[in-house]
N, C-alpha and C positions, 0 to 999 in steps of 0.2 A: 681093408688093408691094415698092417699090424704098425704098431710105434716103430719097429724097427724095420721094417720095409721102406716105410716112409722115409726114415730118418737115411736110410742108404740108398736110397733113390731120387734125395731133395735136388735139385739143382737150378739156380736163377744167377742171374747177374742184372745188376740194376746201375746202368749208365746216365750221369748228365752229361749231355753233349757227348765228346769223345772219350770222357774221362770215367773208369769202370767207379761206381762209390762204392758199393757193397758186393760181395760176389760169393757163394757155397755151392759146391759141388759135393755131393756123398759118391760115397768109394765108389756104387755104379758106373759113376761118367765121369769116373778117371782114364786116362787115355790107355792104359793097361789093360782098360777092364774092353771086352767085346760088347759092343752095344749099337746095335743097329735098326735104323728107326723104317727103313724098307719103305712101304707104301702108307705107311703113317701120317707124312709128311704131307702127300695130296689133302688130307683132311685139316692141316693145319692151313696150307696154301688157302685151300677154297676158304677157309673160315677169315683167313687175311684176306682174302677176293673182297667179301660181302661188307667185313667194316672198311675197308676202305671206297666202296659204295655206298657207305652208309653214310660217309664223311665228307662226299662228291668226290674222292680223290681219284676215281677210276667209272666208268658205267660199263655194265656189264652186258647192256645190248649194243655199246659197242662194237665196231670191225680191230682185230685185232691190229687191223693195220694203221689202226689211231694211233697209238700206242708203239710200232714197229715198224713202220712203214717201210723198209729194207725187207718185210716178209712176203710183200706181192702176194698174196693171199686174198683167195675171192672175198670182196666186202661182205657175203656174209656168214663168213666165218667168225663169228662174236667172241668177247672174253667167256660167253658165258656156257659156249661151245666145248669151250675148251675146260672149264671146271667141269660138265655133264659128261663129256668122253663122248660129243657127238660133233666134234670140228672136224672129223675126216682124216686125222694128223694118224700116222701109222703111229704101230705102240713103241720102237725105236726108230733113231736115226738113218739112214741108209748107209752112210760114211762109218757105222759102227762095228768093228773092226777088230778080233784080236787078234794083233800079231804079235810078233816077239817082242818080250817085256811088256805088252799089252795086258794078258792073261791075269795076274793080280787085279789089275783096275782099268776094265778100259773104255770107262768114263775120264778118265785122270786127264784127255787133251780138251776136255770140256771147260775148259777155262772161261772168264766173261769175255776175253777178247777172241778166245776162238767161238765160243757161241754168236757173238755180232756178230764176228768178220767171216765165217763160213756157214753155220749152220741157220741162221735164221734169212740170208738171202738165197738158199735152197729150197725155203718150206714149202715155196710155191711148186717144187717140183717132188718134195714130199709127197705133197696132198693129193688125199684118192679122188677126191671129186665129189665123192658123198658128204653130203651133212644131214645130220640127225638122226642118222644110225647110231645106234652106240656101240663104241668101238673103244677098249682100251687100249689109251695113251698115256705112255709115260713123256713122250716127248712133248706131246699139249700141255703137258704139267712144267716142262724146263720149259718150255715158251710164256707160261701164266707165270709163271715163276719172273722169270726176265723182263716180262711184260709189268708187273706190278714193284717192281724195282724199279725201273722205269719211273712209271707214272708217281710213285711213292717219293724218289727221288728228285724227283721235278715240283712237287708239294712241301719237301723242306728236308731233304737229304734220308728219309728212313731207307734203309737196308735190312733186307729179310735176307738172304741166303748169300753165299760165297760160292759155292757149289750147285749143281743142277739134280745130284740125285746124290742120295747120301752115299757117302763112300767113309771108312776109315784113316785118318790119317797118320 
């Protein structure tokens, strides 16, 4: 990768507690710029799955339903199911929907409060029945997702995502 690639594609931010201390973004991940991270993100989630198993803060042969228990989901459907794409979870939502003014974004009613309060007390009626197929899923990923917010949350407030699948804002 070249100095200048680099240099236009840096971006961190470094928080104590709530309060941002240091923060650079290069012109890439200015909000102007299009940049979308797609299924990228499954790779960062799992890699947040494992150290935070590393750390006891989550176990990954787990039932997802430690962790969700609103998902009614057969106990062994595992967190770890759900990183492999072999929990059974179809690849979307069923409620997933474009209607009018939908068509731009229509992840956008995926909010945290609509993720609890509708979509994770459905999962049960999600689920094929199968496990250990592999089967891609994106919504095993907004559920690992929510799931390790959760747990991560409950170990001393980390938050990994805002959103369930990246979208543009």
């Amino acid at each position: 990768m070249s100095l200048l690639t680099r240099e236009r594609s840096l971006s961190f931010r470094l928080r104590e507690g709530e309060r941002v201390v240091v923060e650079k973004f290069g012109p890439l991940h200015r909000p102007e710029t299009l940049l979308e991270w797609g299924s990228i993100t499954k790779t960062v989630t799992a890699t947040l799955a494992h150290l935070l198993a590393d750390q006891g803060v989550v176990d990954l042969s787990a039932p997802v339903t430690r962790y969700l228990p609103d998902a009614r989901l057969p106990q062994w459907v595992s967190v770890e199911s759900l990183i492999t794409h072999t929990s059974g979870l179809p690849s979307m939502p069923s409620d997933l929907r474009l209607r009018d003014g939908e068509w731009r974004d229509p992840f956008a009613k995926y909010t945290p409060a609509y993720f609890d309060e509708v979509t994770v007390p459905r999962l049960s009626l999600e689920h094929t029945g199968r496990i250990g197929t592999r089967a891609y899923s994106n919504l095993g990923y907004a559920v690992l997702t929510r799931l390790l917010e959760r747990a991560a949350g409950e170990a001393g407030g980390i938050w990994f995502a805002s959103t369930y699948w990246p979208r543009m804002e």
